[in-house]
C-alpha positions as a Markdown table, in Angstrom:
| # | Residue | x | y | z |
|---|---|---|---|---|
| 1 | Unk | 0.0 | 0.0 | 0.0 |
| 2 | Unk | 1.4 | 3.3 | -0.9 |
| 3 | Unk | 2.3 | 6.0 | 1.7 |
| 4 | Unk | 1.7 | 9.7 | 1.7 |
| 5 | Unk | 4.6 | 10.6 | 4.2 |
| 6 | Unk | 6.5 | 12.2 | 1.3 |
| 7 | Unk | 3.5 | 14.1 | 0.6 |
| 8 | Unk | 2.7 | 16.0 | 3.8 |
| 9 | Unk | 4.9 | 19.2 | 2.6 |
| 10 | Unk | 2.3 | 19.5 | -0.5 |
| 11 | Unk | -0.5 | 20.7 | 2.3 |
| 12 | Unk | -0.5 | 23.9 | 3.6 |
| 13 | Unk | -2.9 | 25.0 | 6.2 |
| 14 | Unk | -2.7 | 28.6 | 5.7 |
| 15 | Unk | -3.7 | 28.4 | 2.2 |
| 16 | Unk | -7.3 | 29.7 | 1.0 |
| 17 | Unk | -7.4 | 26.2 | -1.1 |
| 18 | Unk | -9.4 | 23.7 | 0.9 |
| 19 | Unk | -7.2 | 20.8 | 2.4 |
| 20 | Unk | -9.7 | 18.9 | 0.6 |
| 21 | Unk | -8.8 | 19.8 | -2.7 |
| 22 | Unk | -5.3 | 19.9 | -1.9 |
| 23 | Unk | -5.1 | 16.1 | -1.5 |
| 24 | Unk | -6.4 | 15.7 | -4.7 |
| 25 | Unk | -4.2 | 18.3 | -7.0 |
| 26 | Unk | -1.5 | 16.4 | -4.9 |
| 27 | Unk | -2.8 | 13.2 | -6.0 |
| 28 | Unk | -3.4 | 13.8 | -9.9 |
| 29 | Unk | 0.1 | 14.9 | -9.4 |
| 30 | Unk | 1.6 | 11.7 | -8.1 |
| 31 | Unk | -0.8 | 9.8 | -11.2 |
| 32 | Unk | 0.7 | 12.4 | -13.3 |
| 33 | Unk | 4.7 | 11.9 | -12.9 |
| 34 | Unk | 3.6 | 8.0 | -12.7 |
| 35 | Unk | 4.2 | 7.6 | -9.0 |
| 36 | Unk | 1.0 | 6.0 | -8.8 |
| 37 | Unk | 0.3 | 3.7 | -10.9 |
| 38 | Unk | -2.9 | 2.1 | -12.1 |
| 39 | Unk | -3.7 | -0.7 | -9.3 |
| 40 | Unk | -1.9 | 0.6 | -6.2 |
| 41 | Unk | -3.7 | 0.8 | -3.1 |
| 42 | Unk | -4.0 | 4.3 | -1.3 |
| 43 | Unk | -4.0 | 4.5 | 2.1 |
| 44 | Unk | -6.9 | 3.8 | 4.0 |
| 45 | Unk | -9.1 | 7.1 | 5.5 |
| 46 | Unk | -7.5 | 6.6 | 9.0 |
| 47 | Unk | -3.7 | 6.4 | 7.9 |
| 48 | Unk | -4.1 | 9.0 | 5.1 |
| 49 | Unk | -5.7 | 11.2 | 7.4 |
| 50 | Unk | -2.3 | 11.0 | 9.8 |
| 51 | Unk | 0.2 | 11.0 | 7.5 |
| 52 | Unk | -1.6 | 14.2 | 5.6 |
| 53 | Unk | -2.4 | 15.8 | 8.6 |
| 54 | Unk | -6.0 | 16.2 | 8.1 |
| 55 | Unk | -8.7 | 14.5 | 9.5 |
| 56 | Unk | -10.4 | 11.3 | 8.2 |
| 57 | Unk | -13.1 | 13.4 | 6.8 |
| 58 | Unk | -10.8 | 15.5 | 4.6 |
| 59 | Unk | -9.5 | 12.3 | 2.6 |
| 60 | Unk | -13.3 | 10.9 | 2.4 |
| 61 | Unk | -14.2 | 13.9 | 0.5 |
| 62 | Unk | -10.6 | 13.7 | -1.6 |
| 63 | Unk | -11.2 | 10.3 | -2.4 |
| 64 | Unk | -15.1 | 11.0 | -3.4 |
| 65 | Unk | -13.8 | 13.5 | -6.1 |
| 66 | Unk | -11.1 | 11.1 | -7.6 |
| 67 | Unk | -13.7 | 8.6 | -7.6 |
| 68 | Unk | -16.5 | 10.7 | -9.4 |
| 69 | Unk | -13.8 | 11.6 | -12.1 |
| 70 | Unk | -13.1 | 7.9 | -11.8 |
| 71 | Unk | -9.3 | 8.3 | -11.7 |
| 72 | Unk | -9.9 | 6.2 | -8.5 |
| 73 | Unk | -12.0 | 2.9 | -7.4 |
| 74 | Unk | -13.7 | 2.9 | -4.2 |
| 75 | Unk | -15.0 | -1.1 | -3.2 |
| 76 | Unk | -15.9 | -2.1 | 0.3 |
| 77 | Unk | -13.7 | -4.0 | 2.0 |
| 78 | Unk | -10.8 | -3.3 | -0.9 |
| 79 | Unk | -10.4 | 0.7 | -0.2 |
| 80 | Unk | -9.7 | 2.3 | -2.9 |
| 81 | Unk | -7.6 | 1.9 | -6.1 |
| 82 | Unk | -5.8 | 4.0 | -8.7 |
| 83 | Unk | -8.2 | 3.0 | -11.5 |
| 84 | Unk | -7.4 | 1.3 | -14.5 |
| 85 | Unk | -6.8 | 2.9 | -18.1 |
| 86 | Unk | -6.5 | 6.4 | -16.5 |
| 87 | Unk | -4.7 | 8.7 | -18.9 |
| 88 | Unk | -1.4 | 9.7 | -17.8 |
| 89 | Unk | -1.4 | 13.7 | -17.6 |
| 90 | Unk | -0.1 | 16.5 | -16.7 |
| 91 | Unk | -0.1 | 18.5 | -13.3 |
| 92 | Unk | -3.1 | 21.1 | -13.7 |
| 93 | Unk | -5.7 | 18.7 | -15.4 |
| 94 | Unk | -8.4 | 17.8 | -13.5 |
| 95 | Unk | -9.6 | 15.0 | -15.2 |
| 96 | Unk | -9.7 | 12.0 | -17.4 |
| 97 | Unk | -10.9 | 10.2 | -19.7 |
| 98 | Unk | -11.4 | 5.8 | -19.5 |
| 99 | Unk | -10.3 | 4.3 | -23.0 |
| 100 | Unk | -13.7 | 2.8 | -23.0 |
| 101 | Unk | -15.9 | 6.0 | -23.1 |
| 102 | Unk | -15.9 | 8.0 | -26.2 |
| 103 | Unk | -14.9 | 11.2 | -26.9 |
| 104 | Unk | -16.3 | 14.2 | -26.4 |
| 105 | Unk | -17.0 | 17.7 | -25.3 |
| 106 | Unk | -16.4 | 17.1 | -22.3 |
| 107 | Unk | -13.1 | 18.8 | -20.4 |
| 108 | Unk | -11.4 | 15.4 | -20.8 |
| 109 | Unk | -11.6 | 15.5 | -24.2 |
| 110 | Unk | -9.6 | 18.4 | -24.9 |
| 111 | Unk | -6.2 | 18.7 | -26.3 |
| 112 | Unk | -4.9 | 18.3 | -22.7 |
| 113 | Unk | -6.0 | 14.5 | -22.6 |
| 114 | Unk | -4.6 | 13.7 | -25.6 |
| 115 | Unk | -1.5 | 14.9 | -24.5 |
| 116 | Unk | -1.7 | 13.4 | -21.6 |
| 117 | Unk | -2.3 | 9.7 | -23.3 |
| 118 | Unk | 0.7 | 10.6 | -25.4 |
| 119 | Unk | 2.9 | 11.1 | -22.1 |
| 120 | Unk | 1.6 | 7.5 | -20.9 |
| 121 | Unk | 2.6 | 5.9 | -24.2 |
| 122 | Unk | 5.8 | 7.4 | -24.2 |
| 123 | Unk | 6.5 | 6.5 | -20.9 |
| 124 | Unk | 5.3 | 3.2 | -21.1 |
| 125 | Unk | 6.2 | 1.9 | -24.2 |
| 126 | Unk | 9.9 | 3.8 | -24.3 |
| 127 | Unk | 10.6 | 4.7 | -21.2 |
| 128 | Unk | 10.5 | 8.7 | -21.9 |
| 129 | Unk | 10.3 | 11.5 | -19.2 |
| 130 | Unk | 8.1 | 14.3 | -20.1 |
| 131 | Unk | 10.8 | 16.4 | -20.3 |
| 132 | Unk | 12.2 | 14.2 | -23.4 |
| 133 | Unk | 9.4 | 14.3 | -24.8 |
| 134 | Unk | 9.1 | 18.0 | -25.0 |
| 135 | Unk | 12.6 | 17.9 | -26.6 |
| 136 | Unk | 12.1 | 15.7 | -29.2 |
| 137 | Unk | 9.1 | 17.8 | -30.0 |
| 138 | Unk | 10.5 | 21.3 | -30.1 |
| 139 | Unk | 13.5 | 19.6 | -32.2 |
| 140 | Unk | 10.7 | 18.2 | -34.8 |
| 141 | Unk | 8.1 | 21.2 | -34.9 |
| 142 | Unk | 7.9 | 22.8 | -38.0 |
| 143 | Unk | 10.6 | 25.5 | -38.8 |
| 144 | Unk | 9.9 | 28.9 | -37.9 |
| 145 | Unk | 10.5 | 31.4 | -40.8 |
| 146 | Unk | 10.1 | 35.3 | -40.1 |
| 147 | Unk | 10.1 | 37.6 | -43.2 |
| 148 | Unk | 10.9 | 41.5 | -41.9 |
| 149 | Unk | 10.1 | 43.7 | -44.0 |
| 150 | Unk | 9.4 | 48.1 | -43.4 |
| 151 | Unk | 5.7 | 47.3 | -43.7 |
| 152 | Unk | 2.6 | 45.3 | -42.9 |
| 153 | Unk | 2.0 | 44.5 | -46.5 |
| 154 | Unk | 5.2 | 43.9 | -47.8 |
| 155 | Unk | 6.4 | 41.5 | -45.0 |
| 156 | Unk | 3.3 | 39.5 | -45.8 |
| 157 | Unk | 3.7 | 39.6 | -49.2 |
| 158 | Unk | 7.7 | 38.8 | -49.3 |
| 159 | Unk | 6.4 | 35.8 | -46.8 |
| 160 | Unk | 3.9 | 34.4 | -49.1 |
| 161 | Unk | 6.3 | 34.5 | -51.7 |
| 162 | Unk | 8.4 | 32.3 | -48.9 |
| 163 | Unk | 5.2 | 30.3 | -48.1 |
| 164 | Unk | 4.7 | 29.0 | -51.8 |
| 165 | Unk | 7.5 | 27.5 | -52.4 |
| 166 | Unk | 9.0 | 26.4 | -49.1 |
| 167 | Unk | 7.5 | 23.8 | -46.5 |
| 168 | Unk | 7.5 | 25.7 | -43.3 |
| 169 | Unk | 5.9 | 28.0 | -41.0 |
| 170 | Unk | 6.3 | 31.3 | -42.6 |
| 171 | Unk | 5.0 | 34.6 | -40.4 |
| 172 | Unk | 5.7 | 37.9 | -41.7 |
| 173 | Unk | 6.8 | 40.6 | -39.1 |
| 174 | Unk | 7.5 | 44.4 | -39.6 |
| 175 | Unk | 9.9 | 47.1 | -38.8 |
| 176 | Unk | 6.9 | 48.8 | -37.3 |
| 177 | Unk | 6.4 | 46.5 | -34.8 |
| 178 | Unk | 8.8 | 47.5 | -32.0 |
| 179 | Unk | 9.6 | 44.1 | -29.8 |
| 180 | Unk | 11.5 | 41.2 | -29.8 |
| 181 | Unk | 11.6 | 38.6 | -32.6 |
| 182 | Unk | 10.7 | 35.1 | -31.6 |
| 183 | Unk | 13.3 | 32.4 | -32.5 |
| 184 | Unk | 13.2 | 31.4 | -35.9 |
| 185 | Unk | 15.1 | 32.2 | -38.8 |
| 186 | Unk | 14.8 | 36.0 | -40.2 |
| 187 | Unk | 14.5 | 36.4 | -43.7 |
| 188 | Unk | 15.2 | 39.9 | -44.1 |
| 189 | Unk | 16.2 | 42.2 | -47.2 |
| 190 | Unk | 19.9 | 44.0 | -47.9 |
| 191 | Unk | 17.8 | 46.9 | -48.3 |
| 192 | Unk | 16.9 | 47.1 | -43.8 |
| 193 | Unk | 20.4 | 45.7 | -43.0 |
| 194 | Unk | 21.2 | 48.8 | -40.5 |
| 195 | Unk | 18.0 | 48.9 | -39.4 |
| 196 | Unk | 17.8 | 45.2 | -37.8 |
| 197 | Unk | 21.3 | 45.3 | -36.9 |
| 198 | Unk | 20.6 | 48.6 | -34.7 |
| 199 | Unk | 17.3 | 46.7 | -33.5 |
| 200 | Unk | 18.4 | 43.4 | -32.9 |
| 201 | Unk | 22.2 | 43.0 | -33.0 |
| 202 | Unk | 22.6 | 39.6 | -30.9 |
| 203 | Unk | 20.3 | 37.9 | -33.7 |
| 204 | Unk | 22.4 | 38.4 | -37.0 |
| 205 | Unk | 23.7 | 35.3 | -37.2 |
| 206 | Unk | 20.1 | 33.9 | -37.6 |
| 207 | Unk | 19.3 | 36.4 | -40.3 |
| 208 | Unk | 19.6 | 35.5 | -43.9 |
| 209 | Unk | 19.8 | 38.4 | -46.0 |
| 210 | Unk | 18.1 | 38.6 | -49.4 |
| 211 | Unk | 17.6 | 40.8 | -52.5 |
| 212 | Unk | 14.3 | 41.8 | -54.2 |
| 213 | Unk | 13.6 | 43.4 | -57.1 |
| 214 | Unk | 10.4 | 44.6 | -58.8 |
| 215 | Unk | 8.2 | 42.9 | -60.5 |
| 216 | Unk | 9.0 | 43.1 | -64.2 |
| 217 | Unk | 5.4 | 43.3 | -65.0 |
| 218 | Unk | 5.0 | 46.6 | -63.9 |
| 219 | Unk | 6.9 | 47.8 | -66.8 |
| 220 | Unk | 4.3 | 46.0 | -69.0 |
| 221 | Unk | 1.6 | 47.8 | -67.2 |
| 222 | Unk | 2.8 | 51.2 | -67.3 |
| 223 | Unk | 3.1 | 50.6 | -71.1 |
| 224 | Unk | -0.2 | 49.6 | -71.8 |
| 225 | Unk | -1.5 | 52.7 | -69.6 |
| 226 | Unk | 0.6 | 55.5 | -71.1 |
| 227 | Unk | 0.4 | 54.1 | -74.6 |
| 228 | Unk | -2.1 | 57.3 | -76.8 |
| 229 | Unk | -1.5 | 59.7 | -74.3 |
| 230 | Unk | -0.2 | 63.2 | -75.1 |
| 231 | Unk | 1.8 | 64.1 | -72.2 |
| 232 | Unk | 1.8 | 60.6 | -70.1 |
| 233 | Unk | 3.2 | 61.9 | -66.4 |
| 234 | Unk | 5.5 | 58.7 | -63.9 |
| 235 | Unk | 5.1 | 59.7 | -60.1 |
| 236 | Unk | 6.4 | 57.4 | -57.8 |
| 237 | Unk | 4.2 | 57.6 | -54.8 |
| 238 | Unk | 5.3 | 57.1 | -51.2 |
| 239 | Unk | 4.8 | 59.0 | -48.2 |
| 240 | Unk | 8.6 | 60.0 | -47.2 |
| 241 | Unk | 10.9 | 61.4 | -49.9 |
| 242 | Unk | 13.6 | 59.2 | -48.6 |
| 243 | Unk | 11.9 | 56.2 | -49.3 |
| 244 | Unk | 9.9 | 57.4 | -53.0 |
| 245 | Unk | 13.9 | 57.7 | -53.6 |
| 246 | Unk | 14.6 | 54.3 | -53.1 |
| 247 | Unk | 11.6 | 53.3 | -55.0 |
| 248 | Unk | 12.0 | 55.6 | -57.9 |
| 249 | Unk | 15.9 | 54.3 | -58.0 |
| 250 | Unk | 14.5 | 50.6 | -58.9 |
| 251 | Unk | 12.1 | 51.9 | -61.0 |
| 252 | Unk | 14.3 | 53.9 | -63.4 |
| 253 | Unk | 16.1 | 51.3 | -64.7 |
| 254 | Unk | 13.1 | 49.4 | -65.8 |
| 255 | Unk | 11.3 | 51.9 | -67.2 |
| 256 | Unk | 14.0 | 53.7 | -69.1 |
| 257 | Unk | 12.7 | 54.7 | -72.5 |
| 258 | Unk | 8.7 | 54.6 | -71.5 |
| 259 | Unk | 8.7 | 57.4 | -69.1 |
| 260 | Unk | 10.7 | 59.7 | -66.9 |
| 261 | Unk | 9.8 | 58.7 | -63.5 |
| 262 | Unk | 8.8 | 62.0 | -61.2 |
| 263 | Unk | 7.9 | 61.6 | -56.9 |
| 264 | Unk | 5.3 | 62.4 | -55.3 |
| 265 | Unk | 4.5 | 62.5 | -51.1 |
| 266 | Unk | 1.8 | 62.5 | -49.6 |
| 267 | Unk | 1.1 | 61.6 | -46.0 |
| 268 | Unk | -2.6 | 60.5 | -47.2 |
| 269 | Unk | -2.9 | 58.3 | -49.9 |
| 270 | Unk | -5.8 | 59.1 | -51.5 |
| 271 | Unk | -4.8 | 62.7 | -52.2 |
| 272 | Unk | -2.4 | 61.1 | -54.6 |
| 273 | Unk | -5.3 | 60.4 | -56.6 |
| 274 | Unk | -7.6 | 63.4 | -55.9 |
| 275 | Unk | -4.1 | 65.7 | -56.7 |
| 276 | Unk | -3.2 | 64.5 | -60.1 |
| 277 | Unk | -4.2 | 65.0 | -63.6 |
| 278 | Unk | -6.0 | 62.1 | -66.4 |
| 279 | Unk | -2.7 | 61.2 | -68.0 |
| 280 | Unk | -0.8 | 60.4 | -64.9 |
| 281 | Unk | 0.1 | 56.9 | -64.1 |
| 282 | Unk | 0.8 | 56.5 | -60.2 |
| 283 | Unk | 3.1 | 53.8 | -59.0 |
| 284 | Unk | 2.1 | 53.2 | -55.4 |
| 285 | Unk | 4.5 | 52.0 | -52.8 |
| 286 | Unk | 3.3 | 48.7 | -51.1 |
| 287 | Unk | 2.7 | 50.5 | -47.6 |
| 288 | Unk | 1.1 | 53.4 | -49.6 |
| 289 | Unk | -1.6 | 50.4 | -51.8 |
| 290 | Unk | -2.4 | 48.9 | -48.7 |
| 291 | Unk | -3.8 | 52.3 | -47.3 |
| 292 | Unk | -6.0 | 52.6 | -50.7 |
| 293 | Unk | -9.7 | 51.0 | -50.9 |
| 294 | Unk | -11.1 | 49.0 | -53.6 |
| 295 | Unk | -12.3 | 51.3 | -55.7 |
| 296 | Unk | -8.7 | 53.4 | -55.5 |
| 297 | Unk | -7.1 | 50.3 | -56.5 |
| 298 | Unk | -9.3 | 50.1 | -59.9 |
| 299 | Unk | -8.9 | 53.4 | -60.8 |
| 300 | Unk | -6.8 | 53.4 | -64.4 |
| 301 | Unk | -4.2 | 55.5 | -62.9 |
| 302 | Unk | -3.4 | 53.5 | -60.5 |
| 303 | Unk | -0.2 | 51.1 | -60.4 |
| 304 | Unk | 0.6 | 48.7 | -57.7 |
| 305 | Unk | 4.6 | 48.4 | -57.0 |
| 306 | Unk | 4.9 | 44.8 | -56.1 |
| 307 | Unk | 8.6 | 43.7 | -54.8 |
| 308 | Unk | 9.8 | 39.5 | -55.7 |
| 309 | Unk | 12.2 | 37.7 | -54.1 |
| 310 | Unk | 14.8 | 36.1 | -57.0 |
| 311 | Unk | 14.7 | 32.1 | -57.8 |
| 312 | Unk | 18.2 | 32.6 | -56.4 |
| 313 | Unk | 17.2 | 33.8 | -53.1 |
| 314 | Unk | 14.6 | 31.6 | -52.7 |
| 315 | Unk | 16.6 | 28.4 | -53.1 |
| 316 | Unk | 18.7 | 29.8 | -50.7 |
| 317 | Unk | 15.8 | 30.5 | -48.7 |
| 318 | Unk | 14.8 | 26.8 | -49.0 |
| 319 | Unk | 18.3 | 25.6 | -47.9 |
| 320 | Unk | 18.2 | 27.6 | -44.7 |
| 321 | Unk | 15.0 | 25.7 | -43.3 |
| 322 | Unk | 16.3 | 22.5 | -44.2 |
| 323 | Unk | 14.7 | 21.8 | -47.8 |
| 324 | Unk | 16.4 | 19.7 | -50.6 |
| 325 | Unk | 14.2 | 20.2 | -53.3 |
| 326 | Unk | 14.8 | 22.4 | -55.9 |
| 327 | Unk | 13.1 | 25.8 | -56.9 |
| 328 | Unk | 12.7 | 26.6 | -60.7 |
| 329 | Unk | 10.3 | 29.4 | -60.8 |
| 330 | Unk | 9.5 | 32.5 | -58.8 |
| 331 | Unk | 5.8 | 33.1 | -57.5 |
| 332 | Unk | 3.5 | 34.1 | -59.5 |
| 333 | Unk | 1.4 | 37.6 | -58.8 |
C-alpha cells in the first residue's frame, strides 16, 4: 500500500485552497509523474488522514472526487484503487478520460487529454520523461521562418512569396512593430540591413539576408496605360521622400525609355489620386496600396509596386529551413 509521508509538505494549512482539494491536486500529481500507478492501493481514510495531517473526513471527501472523475476505485472492503486505463497527464488537469468512453465535449476531451495519453505511451512503451518528450518535440516542430520587411503588407507579401515554395511556417513581421523577434530564422532584405542590426544585433547570425527586385510586370503595365497619351506623367508615390527615392531608383532602370519617373509625397494616400491629372500613371509603394480602398485600386491611374524575391534567393531561402528540393520558378502575382 502506498504511503503519503513524502507528501505531507504539498499541504499547507494557511492556504485559501481547501485541504480537501489539496489532497487531490497532490494526488493527480503523483498519477501524473507515474508515481502511482494504475492498481496501487492508497491508504486507508485513517492512515491518510495521519500521515496528511488532516482528519479522516478531509480524505473521504478527496477520495469522493477522484472517484466521481473515476481516476480512483472505491470497493468495500478493498479501499480504494488508482483506477485502470487512467490517462497519464499533466499536473493542472483535472480529469480524465477511460479508453472505453468516447470522446467528447467534455473537459477530458480536450487537447490536454490527448496529450496526456501521449505522455503515458511514451513512458510506457519507451521509457521517456516528459521532459524528453518535450525535446524531441521542439526539435521536430515545424521551422519557424520570419520575413521583416518596413511594412505590414510587404512583409506578408515577401512571406507568401516564402510560403509557396517552401514547406515551413512562414510569419511575416514588420519594422513597425517595435519588440523582440521570436526564434526562428529571419529572412530579411539587404535593403533594412542597419536597421535590424541597430534593433536586434545579438540575432544576426540567424538572419539570412536577401535581394528583391520589382516585378517586371509593372513595366508592361505602365506601357499599356501610357500608350495614346499626349503628355503621359510617372510619379512614384510614397509617403517619405527618402523612401519614393529608393523606390524611384529601382524603378528607373526598368522603365528607361517609356517614361521619366517624377515623386510624389503624400502623407494621405488618397490625395495622390484626388491631386493628379488624367494622363498620370501613379506607381504606389506597397505601404502606400495597402492604405488605398477597392475602388482606388481600380482606378486606371493606379499602379501597384509589387517587390519579388529572385529564384536565387529563394533556393537559398529553402536551404536555410532545411529543404532539398529544388526551386525553378518564382511566384507568380
Amino acid at each position: 500500500m502506498t504511503s503519503f509521508d513524502n507528501m505531507r509538505s504539498r499541504i499547507d494549512h494557511d492556504s485559501p485552497v481547501p485541504l480537501y482539494h489539496q489532497i487531490v491536486r497532490a494526488l493527480e500529481y503523483r498519477i501524473a509523474t507515474g508515481d502511482l500507478r494504475p492498481g496501487d492501493h492508497l491508504p486507508t481514510l485513517r492512515t491518510a488522514g495521519e500521515e496528511w495531517g488532516v482528519n479522516l473526513h478531509t480524505v473521504r471527501r478527496a477520495y469522493q472526487v477522484l472517484t466521481e472523475q473515476r481516476t480512483l476505485v472505491t470497493k468495500p472492503g478493498v479501499g480504494s484503487v488508482v483506477a485502470q486505463g487512467v490517462e497519464w497527464v499533466p499536473e493542472g488537469i483535472e480529469c480524465w478520460r477511460p479508453p472505453d468512453e468516447p470522446w467528447s465535449d467534455t473537459p477530458a476531451a480536450t487537447l490536454d487529454g490527448f496529450l496526456g495519453a501521449m505522455l503515458r505511451t511514451a513512458h510506457d512503451r519507451w521509457g521517456a520523461s516528459p521532459d524528453e518528450v518535450v525535446r524531441r518535440l521542439h526539435h521536430l516542430r515545424p521551422n519557424t521562418v520570419w520575413v521583416v520587411e518596413c511594412s505590414e503588407i510587404q512583409s506578408a507579401d515577401l512571406a507568401d512569396q516564402v510560403r509557396a515554395v517552401c514547406d515551413a511556417r512562414v510569419q511575416p513581421r514588420s519594422l513597425e512593430r517595435s519588440e523582440e523577434l521570436p526564434p526562428g530564422l529571419v529572412i530579411a532584405t539587404h535593403f533594412h540591413f542597419a536597421d535590424i542590426r541597430r534593433r536586434w544585433p545579438h540575432r544576426l547570425g540567424e538572419i539570412h539576408f536577401i535581394a528583391i527586385r520589382p516585378d517586371p510586370r509593372i513595366r508592361d503595365r505602365v506601357l499599356a496605360r501610357v500608350a495614346g497619351l499626349k503628355n503621359p506623367r510617372v510619379a512614384i508615390c510614397e509617403r517619405e521622400p527618402a523612401m519614393a527615392a529608393n523606390v524611384a531608383a529601382d524603378l528607373r532602370p526598368m522603365l528607361q525609355g517609356v517614361a521619366e519617373v517624377e515623386i510624389a509625397v503624400e502623407r494621405v494616400a488618397a490625395h495622390f489620386l484626388s491631386n493628379c491629372s488624367p494622363d498620370t500613371t501613379l506607381l504606389f509603394a506597397p505601404r502606400v496600396w495597402a492604405e488605398l480602398s477597392a475602388e482606388e485600386r481600380a482606378d486606371p491611374r493606379a499602379v501597384e509596386v509589387r517587390y519579388l524575391i529572385g529564384s536565387t534567393d529563394l533556393e537559398g531561402i529553402r536551404v536555410a529551413v532545411g529543404e532539398t528540393s529544388t526551386c525553378t520558378a518564382e511566384p507568380s502575382v
